[in-house]
Phi, psi and omega in degrees: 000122165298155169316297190306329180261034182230105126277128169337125150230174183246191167323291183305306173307270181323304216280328177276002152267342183285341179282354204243344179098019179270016163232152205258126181232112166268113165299336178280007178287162198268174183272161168270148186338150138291143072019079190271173209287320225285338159346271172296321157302338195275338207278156180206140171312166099245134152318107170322158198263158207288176203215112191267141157255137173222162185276095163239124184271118186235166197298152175324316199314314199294290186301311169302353160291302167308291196290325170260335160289340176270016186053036203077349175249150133098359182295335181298292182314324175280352179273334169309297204316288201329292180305316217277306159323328186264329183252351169248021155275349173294302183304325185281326178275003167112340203266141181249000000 
């Protein structure tokens, strides 16, 4: 699914499409796998790992860059992608 066929709603926005009938709910859709118990014995929480906030000054060139390939939304996460992509070819290449 793309970015572009996904739109924004709020709370209020869904309920009044679902009272008005725009959004299709198929009762003929199939069920999902079971899930047998041996499943659930075996299954375990883990925490998502904690997330640091930090302060970074970055040159204009560089943030308008960002900020316009993500169309104004979403440049921190694509700025994430990028470094996180970068550190685990690094990691692959043995270099710390």
């Amino acid at each position: 699914m793309t970015g572009t066929s996904m739109k924004r709603a709020s709370l209020a926005e869904i309920r009044r499409m679902n009272e008005s009938g725009q959004l299709a709910h198929d009762p003929g859709a199939p069920e999902g796998e079971e899930l047998g118990a041996d499943f659930w014995q075996a299954a375990a929480v883990e925490q998502p790992p904690r997330r640091r906030s930090v302060h970074l000054k970055l040159d204009a060139d560089v943030f308008e860059f960002f900020r316009q390939e993500a169309g104004g939304r979403g440049h921190i996460t694509r700025m994430q992608d990028v470094l996180r992509a970068y550190a685990k070819a690094r990691r692959a290449a043995g270099v710390r």
